[in-house]
N, C-alpha and C positions, 0 to 999 in steps of 0.2 A: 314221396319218393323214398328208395330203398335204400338204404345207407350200408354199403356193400364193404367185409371185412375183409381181411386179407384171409381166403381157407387155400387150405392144399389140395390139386386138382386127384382125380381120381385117378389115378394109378394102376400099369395092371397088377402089384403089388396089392392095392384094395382089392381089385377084382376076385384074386385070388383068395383072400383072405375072407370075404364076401362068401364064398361058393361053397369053401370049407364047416360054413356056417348053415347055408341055407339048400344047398346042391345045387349042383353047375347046370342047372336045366331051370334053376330059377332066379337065376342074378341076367341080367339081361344088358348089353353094354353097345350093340349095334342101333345104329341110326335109324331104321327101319321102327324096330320095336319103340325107341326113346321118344319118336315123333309124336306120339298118340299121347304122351305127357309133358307136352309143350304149356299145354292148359288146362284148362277144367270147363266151368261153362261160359268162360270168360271168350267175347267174340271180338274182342280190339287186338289186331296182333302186334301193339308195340307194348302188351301188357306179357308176350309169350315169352317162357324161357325153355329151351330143353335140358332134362337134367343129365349129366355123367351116366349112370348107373340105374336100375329099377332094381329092386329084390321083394321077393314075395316069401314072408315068413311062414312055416305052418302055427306056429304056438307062441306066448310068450317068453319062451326062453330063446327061440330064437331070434326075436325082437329085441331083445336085453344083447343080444350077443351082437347083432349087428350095431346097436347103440355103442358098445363097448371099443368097435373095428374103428367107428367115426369121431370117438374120443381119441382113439391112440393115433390115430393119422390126421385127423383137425378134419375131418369132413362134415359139410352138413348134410342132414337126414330131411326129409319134406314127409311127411304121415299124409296119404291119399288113402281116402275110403272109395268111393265111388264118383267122386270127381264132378261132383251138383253144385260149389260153390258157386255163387255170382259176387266173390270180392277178392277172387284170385288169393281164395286159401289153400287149395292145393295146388297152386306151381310152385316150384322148385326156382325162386327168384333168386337164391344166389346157389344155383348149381349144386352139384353134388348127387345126391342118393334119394330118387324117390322112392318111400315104403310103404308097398301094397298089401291089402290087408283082406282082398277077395277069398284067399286060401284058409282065414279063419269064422269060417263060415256054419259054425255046429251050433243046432240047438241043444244046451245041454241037459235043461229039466224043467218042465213044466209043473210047478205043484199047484193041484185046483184047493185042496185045502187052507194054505196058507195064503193062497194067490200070490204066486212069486213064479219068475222064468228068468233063469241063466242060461247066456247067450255070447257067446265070442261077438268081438268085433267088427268081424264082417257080413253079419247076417243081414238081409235086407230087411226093413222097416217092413215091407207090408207083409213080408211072411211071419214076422211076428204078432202082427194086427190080427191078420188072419188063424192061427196058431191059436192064438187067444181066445177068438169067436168062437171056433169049434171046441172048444170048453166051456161055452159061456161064459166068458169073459172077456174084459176089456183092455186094451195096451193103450191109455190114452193121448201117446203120442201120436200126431200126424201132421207131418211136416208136407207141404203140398207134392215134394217130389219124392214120397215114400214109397211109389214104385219101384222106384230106381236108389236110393239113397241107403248108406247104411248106417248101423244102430253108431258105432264106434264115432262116426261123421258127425250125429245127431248130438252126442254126448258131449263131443269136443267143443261144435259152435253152441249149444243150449239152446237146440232148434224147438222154434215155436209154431206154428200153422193153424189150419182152422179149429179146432179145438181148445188152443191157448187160454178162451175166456172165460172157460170154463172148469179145466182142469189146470193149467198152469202148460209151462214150457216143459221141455225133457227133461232139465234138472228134479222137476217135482217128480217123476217117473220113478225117477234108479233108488235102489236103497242102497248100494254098493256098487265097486268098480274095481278090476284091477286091473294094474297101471305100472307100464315099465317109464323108469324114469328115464330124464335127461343122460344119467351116466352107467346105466345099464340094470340097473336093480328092481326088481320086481315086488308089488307091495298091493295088499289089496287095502284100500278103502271107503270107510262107512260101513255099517250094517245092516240087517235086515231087522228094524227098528222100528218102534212109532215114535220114538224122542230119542235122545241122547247129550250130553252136558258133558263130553268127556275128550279134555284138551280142542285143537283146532279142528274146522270140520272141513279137513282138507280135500274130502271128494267133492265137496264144492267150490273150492276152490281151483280143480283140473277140470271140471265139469265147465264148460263155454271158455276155456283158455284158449282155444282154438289151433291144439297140438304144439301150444310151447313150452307148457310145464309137464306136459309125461304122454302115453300113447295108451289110450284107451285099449285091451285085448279081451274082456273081460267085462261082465254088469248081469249084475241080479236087479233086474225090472218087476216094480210095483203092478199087481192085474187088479181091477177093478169086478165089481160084477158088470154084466152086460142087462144094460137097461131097456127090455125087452117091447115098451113104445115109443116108437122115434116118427116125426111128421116134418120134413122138410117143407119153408116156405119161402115161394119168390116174390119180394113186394118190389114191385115196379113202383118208381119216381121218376117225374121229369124236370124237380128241384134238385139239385146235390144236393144243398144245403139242407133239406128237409129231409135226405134220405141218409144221411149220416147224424143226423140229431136224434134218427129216430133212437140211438145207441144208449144212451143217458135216460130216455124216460119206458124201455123193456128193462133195464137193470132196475129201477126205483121201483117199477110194479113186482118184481121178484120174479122176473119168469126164470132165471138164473137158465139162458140160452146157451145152449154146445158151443155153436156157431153163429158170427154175425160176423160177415164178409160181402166187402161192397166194392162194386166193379162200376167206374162214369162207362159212360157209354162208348167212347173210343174202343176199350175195350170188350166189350158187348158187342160192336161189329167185327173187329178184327179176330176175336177167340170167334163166334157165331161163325163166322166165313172161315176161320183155319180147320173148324170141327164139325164145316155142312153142316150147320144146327142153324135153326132160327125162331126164333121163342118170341112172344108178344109186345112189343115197342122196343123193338131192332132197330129202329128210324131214330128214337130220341129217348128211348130210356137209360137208368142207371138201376142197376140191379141191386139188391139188398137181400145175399141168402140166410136166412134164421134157420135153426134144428133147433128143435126141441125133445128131450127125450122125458122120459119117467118110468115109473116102476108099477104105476098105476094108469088104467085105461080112462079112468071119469079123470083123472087130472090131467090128462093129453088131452084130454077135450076140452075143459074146462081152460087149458093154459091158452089154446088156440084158438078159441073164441077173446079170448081177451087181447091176445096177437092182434087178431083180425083188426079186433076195435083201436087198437090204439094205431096201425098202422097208416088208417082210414082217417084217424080223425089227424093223424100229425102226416096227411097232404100225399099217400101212396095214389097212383093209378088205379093200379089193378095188385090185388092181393091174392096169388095164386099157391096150391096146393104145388111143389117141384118134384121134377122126378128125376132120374141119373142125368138126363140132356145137358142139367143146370150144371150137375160139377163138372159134366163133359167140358162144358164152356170154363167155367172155373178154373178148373186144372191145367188148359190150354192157352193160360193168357200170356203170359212170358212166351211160351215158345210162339204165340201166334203173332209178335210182333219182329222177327226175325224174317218173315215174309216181306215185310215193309222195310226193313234196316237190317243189314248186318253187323253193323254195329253199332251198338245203344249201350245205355247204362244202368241198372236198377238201383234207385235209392229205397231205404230201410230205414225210412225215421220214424220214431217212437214217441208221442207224445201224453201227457193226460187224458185219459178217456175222456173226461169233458172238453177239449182243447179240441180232439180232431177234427170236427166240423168245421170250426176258424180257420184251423192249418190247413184242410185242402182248399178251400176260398181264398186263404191268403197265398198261398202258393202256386195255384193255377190263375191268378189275377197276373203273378209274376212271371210264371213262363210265358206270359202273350208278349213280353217285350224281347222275347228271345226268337231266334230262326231253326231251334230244332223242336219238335212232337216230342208230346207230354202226354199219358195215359196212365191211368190213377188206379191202385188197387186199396185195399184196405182190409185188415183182421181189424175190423172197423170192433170191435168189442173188444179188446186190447189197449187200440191205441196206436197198434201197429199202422204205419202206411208206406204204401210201394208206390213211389212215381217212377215210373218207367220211361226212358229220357233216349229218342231214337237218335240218330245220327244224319241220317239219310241220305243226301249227296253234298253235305257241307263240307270243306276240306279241313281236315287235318286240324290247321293252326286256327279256323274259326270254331271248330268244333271244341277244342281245348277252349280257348279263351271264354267262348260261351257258359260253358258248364262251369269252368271257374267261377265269372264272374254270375252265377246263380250261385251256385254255393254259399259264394260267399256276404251274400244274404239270404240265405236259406238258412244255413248251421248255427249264426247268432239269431236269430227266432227261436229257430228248435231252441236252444239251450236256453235263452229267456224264459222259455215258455215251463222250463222244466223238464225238459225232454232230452235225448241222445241219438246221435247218429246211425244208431244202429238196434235194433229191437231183437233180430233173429239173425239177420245173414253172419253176421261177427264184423271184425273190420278186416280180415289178411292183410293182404297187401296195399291195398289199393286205394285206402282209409287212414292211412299210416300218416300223413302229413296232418289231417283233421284233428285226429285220433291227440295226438300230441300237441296241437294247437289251441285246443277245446275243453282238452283233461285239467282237472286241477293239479297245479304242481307238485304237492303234496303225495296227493293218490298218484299221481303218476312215476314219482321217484320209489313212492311204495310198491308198484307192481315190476318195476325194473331192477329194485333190489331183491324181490324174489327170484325174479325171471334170474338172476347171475347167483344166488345160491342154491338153483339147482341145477341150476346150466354154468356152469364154470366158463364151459367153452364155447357157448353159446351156439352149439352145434343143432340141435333140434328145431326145427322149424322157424329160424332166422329170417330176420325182415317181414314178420309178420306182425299187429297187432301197434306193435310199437322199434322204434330204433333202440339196438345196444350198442354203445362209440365207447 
C-alpha cells in the first residue's frame, strides 16, 4: 500500500507556470485528455489513479524546468515513457503531474565505427533494434514489448527480455545517460568506456531506479556486431519438469544461447488462439524456444546438432526448426490472457538459474490449492519467471485474499532460495508492501537515505519502489 504525503494540489497558478515552460498546447489539464493516464498496463481499476496535469517536454532543459515548478510548489511529478508497465510504475499514485516523454524522440548519432548510438528518451526500442541492423549491427536489448516501449522506460526499470542470457539486461547496454535530477539539474552520466575506477558509478545507480532518483532524456547505447548466423529452435515437452531443466545442462555444454524462453502449455493454447497460430502439441505441449547465433556457418551447425542431441536425450518430443509463428506466439502471451480475464496479475520472480525448474513445480503444485488460473512464462535462461495469475469471476475480497495468501508463501521461497521479487518488471507501485517486507533493513534504509538526498522533497515519482514517512 502507498503511504500518501501531504502534496499541494495542482493549481491554475501551476498550470500557468507549467505552459510558460513547456507551451500551452502541451500542458494538458482537462478530464478528457488525463483519463487515458489513469494507468498504464495495469487492468485492476482499484490500482487507477488520474493525475492533475500531463506535460510533454521537448528537451532536457525543459524537463529540469518543470522539475524545478514541482519543487517550488511541492508537487509530484510521475515520468511516463510509453506506459508497458505491469507494476503500475507509470500511474501517478499520489496525483499531481504526469511527464511525457514521446516529444523526445530523435535519434542523434549512429557511429558504425565506434559502435555507439545517442538517442533521447523517447525513442522506441525497436526503432533502435532496427536502426542498428541496417548497419550491421546489434542493440542488444529486447524487452518483449519493444514495439511499443521506450529506451528512457527501458533504462529506468533495467528491462530484461529474451535476449537477457546472453547479453545481460539494459543496464549492460548504455555506456552513458543524461539525467535531469529530482531538483531540476541536468548531469550526464558514465562514459563511453570499457572500464572505469573513477568515484561512484552513479549511472548505475539511476539505471533500474525506476524514475526515483532522476529522468532518464538522454544514453549513448553500446552496438554490438550483428551475428550474421542465427537458427531458431522449438523443442516441444510434455514434462515441465524436463523442459525447464533442459536450461542448466545447454549452458554446461557451452552453447552460450541468445534465448531460452519457455511457455507451460496454458499459454501455448491461449497466445496459439489469441494469434490464429497453431503449431505442433497445441493439446499438451510446453514450449522451449532456443536461438542460437554465430559468426561462423560450420559452428551454427555444428551448435545445432549438439541442441538436437541433447534436447532429445533430456525427454523433448519433437525438436523443431521455428520460424516467426513461434515469437508470434511468444510475444502475444500477456496480452492473450486478457481475453480470458480482465483482470489478472503478472508476477516477475527471479531465481538461480539452477533453481527454476524446482520453482515452477513448487509453485504450480501450490496454486492448485487456490480458485484463480495460473500460466507460466519463463526467460527460462536467466532465471526469470512470469506466473501470470488471472482473476476471472472471483470477487473482489476472494480475489485479494487468495493472491495474498499465495504470496505469502510464494515470496519466503523466492528469498530462501536466493532469489527476488522482481527480475525485470521493477516493483512501482504495487510491490511496495513486499518490497519493504522482504528487503534487508540495512539496504533498505541505504536506498531511502539516497532516495531523500536527492529528492529533499520527495516530489519525483513518489510511492513507488519503496515508502518515504
Amino acid at each position: 500500500m502507498v503511504a500518501m504525503r501531504n502534496y499541494n494540489p495542482v493549481t491554475k497558478e501551476v498550470i500557468e507556470a507549467l505552459k510558460a515552460v513547456v507551451g500551452a498546447e502541451h500542458v494538458f489539464a482537462d478530464a478528457e485528455s488525463l483519463e487515458k493516464y489513469k494507468t498504464d498496463e495495469e487492468t485492476d481499476p482499484r490500482f487507477f489513479h488520474t493525475p492533475e496535469a500531463a506535460v510533454e517536454p521537448a528537451n532536457a532543459e525543459e524537463v529540469a524546468a518543470v522539475m524545478k515548478v514541482a519543487n517550488k510548489y511541492i508537487v509530484p511529478v510521475t515520468p511516463r515513457s510509453a506506459g508497458t508497465s505491469v507494476s503500475c510504475g507509470a500511474i501517478a499514485v499520489c496525483g499531481g503531474i504526469v511527464l511525457l516523454m514521446e516529444r523526445m524522440n530523435k535519434i542523434i548519432e549512429i557511429n558504425t565505427d565506434a559502435m555507439y548510438m545517442i538517442v533521447e528518451g523517447g525513442v522506441r526500442t525497436v526503432e533502435i533494434q532496427q536502426k542498428a541492423n541496417e548497419k550491421g549491427l546489434l542493440y542488444a536489448g529486447d524487452p518483449c514489448s519493444s514495439d511499443s516501449c521506450l529506451i528512457g522506460g527501458n533504462i529506468a526499470t533495467n528491462a530484461g527480455g529474451n535476449k537477457a542470457v546472453r547479453y545481460g539486461t539494459t543496464r549492460d547496454q548504455v555506456y552513458s545517460i543524461e539525467v535531469v535530477t529530482p531538483t531540476g539539474d541536468i548531469v550526464e552520466l558514465g562514459a563511453r568506456l570499457k572500464k572505469k575506477s573513477t568515484g561512484y558509478c552513479l549511472e548505475q545507480l539511476i539505471m533500474g531506479s525506476e524514475g526515483t532518483l532522476g529522468i532518464i532524456t538522454k544514453a549513448t547505447l553500446k552496438l554490438l556486431p550483428l551475428a550474421p548466423y542465427k537458427l531458431d529452435v522449438l523443442a516441444i515437452f510434455t514434462d515441465v519438469e524436463k523442459a525447464t531443466g533442459i536450461v542448466p545442462i545447454l549452458v554446461k555444454a557451452g552453447l552460450n544461447p541468445t534465448s531460452v524462453e519457455f511457455m507451460d502449455n496454458s499459454f501455448v493454447r491461449s497466445a496459439s488462439d489469441f494469434s490464429e497460430l497453431k503449431l505442433p502439441h497445441y493439446e499438451d505441449g510446453s514450449y522451449v524456444i532456443i536461438t542460437i547465433e554465430t559468426f561462423n556457418e560450420d559452428e551454427l551447425e555444428s551448435k545445432m546438432e549438439q541442441l538436437d542431441e541433447l534436447c532429445n536425450a533430456n525427454g523433448a518430443t519433437d525438436v523443431l526448426e521455428a520460424d516467426e509463428r513461434v515469437w508470434t506466439i511468444r510475444r502475444n502471451c500477456l496480452e492473450s490472457t486478457r481475453v480470458l480475464s480482465k483482470v489478472s496479475t503478472s508476477d516477475d520472480l527471479v531465481v538461480p538459474v539452477n533453481k527454476i525448474a524446482s520453482t515452477i513445480d513448487y509453485l504450480t503444485t501450490l496454486a492448485k490449492n487456490y480458485p484463480f488460473r495460473v500460466f507460466t512464462l519463463a526467460h527460462a535462461g536467466d532465471g526469470n519467471l512470469h506466473f501470470q495469475i488471472l482473476k476471472g469471476d472471483m470477487s473482489d475480497e476472494d480475489w485479494e485474499n487468495s493472491l495474498a495468501s499465495f504470496h505469502a508463501k510464494t515470496y519466503p521461497y523466492i528469498y530462501n532460495l536466493g532469489g527476488r521479487i522482481s527480475g525485470e518488471h521493477g516493483i512501482g507501485s504495487k510491490k511496495v508492501d513486499p518490497m519493504e517486507k522482504y528487503t534487508n533493513p540495512i539496504e533498505m534504509k541505504m536506498m531511502k537515505d539516497i532516495k531523500k538526498a536527492l529528492d529533499p522533497n520527495n516530489v519525483l515519482n513518489p510511492g513507488k519502489v519503496f515508502n518515504m514517512k
